[in-house]
C-alpha positions, 0 to 999 in steps of 0.5 A: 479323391475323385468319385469312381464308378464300377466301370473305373480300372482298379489301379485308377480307384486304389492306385497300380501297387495294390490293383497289381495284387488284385489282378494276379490273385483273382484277375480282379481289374475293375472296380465292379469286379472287385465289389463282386468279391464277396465275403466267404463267411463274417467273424464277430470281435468276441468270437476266437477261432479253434487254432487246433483245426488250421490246416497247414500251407493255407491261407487263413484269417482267424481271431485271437488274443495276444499271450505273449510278445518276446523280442530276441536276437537271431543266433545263425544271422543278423537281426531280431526276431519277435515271437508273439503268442495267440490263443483261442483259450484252448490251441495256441499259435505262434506269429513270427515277425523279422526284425520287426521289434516295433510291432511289441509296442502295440501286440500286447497281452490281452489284445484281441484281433484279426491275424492273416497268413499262411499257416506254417509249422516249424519244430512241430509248432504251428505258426503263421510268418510275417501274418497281416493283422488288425487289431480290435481297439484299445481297451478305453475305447473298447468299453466306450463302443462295446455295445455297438460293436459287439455284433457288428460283423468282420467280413472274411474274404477268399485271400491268398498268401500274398493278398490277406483278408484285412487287405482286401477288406481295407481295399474295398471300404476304400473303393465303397467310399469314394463310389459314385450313384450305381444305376440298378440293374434291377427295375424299380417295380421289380425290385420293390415287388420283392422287397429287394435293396437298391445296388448301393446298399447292397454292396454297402451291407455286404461289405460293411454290415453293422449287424448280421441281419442285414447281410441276408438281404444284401446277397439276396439282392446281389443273387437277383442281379447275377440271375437277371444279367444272365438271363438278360444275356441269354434272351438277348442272344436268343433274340439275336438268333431270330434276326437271323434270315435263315432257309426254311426247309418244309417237308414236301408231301410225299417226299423223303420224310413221308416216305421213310416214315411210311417204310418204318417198321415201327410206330414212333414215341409219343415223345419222338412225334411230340419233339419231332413236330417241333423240330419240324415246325423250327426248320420252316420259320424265318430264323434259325432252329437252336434246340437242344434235344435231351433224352435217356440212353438208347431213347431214339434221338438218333432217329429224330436228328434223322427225320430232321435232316430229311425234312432239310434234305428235301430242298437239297440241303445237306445236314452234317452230325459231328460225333466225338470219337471215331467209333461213336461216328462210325456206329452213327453211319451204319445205322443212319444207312440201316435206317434209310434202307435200301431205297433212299440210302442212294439218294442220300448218301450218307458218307463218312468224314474222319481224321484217321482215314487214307488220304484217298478215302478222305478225298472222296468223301471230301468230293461227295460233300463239297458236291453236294452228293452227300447229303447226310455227313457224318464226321468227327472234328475232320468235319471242323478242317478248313479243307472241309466245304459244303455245297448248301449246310442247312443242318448242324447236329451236335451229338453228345454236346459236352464234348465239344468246344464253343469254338468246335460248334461254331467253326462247324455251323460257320459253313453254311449261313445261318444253318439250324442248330440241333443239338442232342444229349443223352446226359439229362439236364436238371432244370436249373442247369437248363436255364442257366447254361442253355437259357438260349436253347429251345429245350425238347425232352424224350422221356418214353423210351421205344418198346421191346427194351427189356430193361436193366438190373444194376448191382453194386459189388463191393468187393474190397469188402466182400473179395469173393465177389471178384471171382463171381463177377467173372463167372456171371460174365461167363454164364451169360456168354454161354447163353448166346449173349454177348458182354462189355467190360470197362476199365479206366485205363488202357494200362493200369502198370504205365498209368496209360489213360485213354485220352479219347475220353474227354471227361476226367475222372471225379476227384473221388477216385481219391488219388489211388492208382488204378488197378484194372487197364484193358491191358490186365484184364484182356491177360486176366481173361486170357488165364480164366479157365472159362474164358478159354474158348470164348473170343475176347477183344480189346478197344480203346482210343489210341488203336488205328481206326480202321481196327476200332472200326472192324473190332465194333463192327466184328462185336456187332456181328456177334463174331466176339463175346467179350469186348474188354474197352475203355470209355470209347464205347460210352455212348452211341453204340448200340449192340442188341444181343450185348447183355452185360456190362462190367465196370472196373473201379466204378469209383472213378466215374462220375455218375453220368458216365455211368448212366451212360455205359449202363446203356450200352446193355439191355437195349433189345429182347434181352434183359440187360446186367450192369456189375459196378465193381468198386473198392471204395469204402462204405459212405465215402462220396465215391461209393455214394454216386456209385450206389446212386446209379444202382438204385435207379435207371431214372438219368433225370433222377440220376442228373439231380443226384450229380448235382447234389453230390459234385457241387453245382459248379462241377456240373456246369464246368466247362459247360459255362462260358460268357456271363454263366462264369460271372456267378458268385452267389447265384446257387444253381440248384437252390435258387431254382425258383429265383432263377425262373423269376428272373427269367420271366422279368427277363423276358419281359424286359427284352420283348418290351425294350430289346436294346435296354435303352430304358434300362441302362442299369442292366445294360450296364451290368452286362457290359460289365459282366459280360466281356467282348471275347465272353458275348462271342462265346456266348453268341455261339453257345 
């Protein structure tokens, strides 16, 4: 057979039957993508697997030991059906085999082997049917290579119930023989300085150990080429940025900034002035500003966005921020107006673009931003409308970038040529994550959070242990109130009794809130208030997504006034809103968020002279991971602190989720929080290889790789990433 290279098409290596089976379990089609499957764990010939714990309807491959072969006929149907019994010496297992007498002959008592399939169960005996097998070998010529093979590993793959383990293990020995010589996608030197394996011999050790020693070093091999081809990728887009020709936008002395700057009524951060220089210093070069601007709840990013996009507006460029929800945009405009004052909000104009105005209010802020009048805007995904245009787009801000798509970014940077990117969030990004998912981002943190804030307290209430706690939650709410202040309480749902989620919130709930249905909607908890002897004169209101936008728009602005004392919502409120006099948030079935969300409503309080209380209300038990992230969130105000323990709690690939796109979804080793260090090893050797050879027409190897990693439809996402 000819030889074949990690580029060759599956079913062109091992033929269209077996490719077929590849493609529809794990989108496999390539002879790279399928070496790239790597074991889940190695079993040894003499080890035998504990059958008791088998979970039923999965696939599993195990070894065992033959007790028992009995052939007999079916009594309801024709044909015959063999019944062979396996043991780990303690459980037993039944393997079923229709009309397949002949397999008696060679799955004797005594034989030892890998069985593959899907764990079933059948008059309370657990059994697998029709399995896949491969048996050790025969006893003469088990004595004669029992010392060699006593420690020579068995690779068990991630399988399914139509793709067994020893198949894909057959597959790959298959494909490993008759593969070509692999250019490395590793640099010679860089790979003899770390004492790593050339690609050939990693793949052979990974696949086909003949000890467990040499497994370590193949994956810690194979690590390195996932880190280098993706920080590779990542410093080829950043390059491809910076060909870019971009509009530089200087400040001019005694100009729009210099003038709001010298109209504040308060002295910047150290870090608002730090990351406001270098946004400042982006918007003058030749090539367009991509950076992301990261900080805690209520840490003044909005502010810094704004002198951005004074600086742009200085050469009659307009500057476009797309928030997520109605209420977060809204909120964004009103103090974006109440910053500028009353001198240079009519030059500015700042003017509002969403997808639940009137036809005619939409028209003429349409007008106004076409003209180029308005040069702020402020929009949700109505900003995205082809019907949408700008006059001169030199500024696109991204609030709370998670909640958009690739493509929502890019259709909206798409509007201007070659526009400066600013992205912000108040979800802190542990520094893994920084550089594996925005690896092409400039990456600016504020960390020093304004002065007057008078800080939180967060307590746990546990009320599934302690029930009396419910009743005093709503007494603390209460009390509260009563001293002029005003309270938020969140709840997971609008209508607990119609399962009505709010799907506003683009972010599900964890998988902790283990199944259980929600007890508390806004629906409830607006009629449990409304029954409250305490609550009989205070003014209580209800938000959540599916109302119209005006009444959102009139029920926050009505909280903000401080005409409602009690604001009873869901997660619309979970980021930009910004209510000094709000002192309390209570958050029902806090479980069923993740930790992130939680940061994120425990800064809607506390934000002005009024030291802030957050109640986490939750059911779940003692030690459960649901309980876990939400203790996490009381012992610490620290988002940083906080985005670390998310990691550790969820998995890494939780974390990064929706968040990866192009070569991060290539990751199969890599381990985002472990290998910190080896991801910034190969982001230096990156860095160095494309300052040195841009093109990598001296690397074909990790050209290679990325093209093979990376496909067309991935570079595009990552390119607007």
């Amino acid at each position: 057979m000819p030889a074949v290279t990690l580029s060759t098409r599956l079913a062109d290596a091992v033929g269209a039957k077996t490719a077929g089976l590849f493609e529809r379990a794990f989108a496999i089609t390539s002879v790279g993508q399928l070496l790239a499957h790597y074991p889940r764990r190695y079993a040894r010939r003499g080890e035998l697997t504990p059958i008791a714990s088998l979970p039923l309807g999965e696939p599993v491959t195990i070894v065992a030991e033959v007790v028992s072969a009995e052939d007999r006929r079916m009594r309801n149907r024709n044909g015959s059906l063999l019944e062979v019994v396996i043991s780990d010496g303690d459980g037993q297992l039944t393997l079923t085999f229709f009309n397949q007498a002949w397999r008696k002959n060679e799955l004797t008592p005594g034989r030892r082997g890998l069985f593959s399939g899907k764990v079933g169960q059948y008059r309370h005996q657990t059994q697998l049917t029709n399995p896949d097998y491969q048996l050790f070998d025969d006893v003469a010529e088990a004595r004669m290579t029992a010392e060699a093979n006593a420690h020579k590993p068995i690779p068990i793959y991630p399988a399914t119930s139509t793709l067994a383990s020893t198949l894909i293990q057959k597959t790959i020995a298959q494909v490993l023989d008759t593969l070509a010589e692999i250019d490395d996608p590793l640099p010679e030197g860089f790979r003899r300085r770390y004492g790593l394996l050339d690609a050939r011999s990693a793949f052979e050790r990974i696949h086909r150990p003949e000890t467990e020693d040499q497994v370590g070093g193949a994956v810690a091999t194979l690590r390195m080429h996932e880190a280098l081809v993706l920080q590779t990728a990542l410093f080829q887009q950043r390059q491809s940025v910076r060909a870019m020709s971009a509009t530089q936008r200087p400040a001019a002395p005694g100009g729009l900034l210099e003038r709001f700057d010298a109209a504040l009524p308060f002295a910047l951060t150290p870090d608002q002035v730090e990351v406001g220089a270098r946004i400042a210093d982006d918007l003058v070069r030749d090539w367009p500003m991509n950076r992301l601007v990261q900080g805690e709840v209520g840490s003044g990013k909005t502010l810094v966005a704004l002198r951005a996009m004074l600086q742009v507006a200085e050469s009659g460029g307009q500057a476009a921020l797309i928030a997520p929800t109605e209420v977060l945009a809204a909120q964004h405009l009103r103090s974006i107006t109440r910053m500028l004052g009353p001198q240079l909000a009519p030059e500015l104009m700042p003017t509002l673009l969403t997808g639940q105005m009137t036809a005619a209010e939409r028209r003429k802020a349409s007008l106004r931003v076409a003209s180029g009048q308005a040069r702020i805007v402020v929009g949700t995904h109505a900003l995205l409308s082809a019907k949408t245009t700008f006059a001169d787009l030199g500024l696109v801000v991204v609030d709370e970038q998670h909640r958009f798509g690739v493509d929502q970014r890019e259709a909206l940077r798409a509007k201007g040529t070659a526009p400066h990117t600013l992205v912000l969030t108040a979800t802190p990004i542990p520094r893994t994550v920084a550089m594996t998912v925005f690896g092409d981002l400039d990456v600016s943190t504020i960390r020093t959070m304004p002065v007057g804030r008078a800080g939180i307290e967060t307590f746990v209430a546990p009320i599934a242990q302690k029930p009396s706690w419910f009743a005093r939650v709503w007494d603390r709410v209460a009390e509260e109130v009563e001293r002029g202040r005003q309270a938020f309480v969140v709840c997971a749902a609008i209508d607990a009794d119609a399962g009505d989620v709010d799907d506003t919130d683009d972010e599900p709930p964890p998988p902790a809130a283990e199944g259980a249905r929600t007890r508390w909607g806004v629906v409830q908890v607006a009629g449990l208030l409304a029954r409250h002897p305490r609550y009989a004169d205070l003014r209580v209101a209800v938000l959540h997504g599916k109302l119209p936008a005006d009444e959102k728009d009139a029920i926050m602005q009505a909280f903000s006034r401080g005409d409602v004392d009690v604001l009873v919502a869901t997660t619309v409120i979970e980021v930009g809103v910004d209510v000094p006099n709000a002192s309390t948030m209570v958050i029902l079935e806090a479980e069923r968020f993740g930790i992130s969300q939680l940061h994120q409503l425990r800064g809607r309080v506390g934000r002005g002279e009024h030291a802030g209380l957050c109640l986490l209300v939750t059911e779940a038990a003692p030690g459960t991971s649901s309980r876990s992230r939400v203790e996490a969130v009381a012992r610490t105000l620290d988002g940083f602190e906080l985005a670390e323990v998310d990691l550790e709690l969820r998995g890494e690939g939780d974390v990064l989720g929706a968040a990866q796109s192009g070569a991060r979804s290539s990751l199969r080793l890599l381990r985002v929080v472990m290998d910190a260090d080896l991801i910034a090893i190969a982001r230096a050797e990156a860095e160095a290889v494309i300052a040195d050879d841009p093109t990598l027409s001296q690397h074909p190897g990790l050209a290679g790789a990325i093209e093979r990693r990376v496909s067309a439809e991935e570079w595009a996402a990552l390119v607007k990433a």
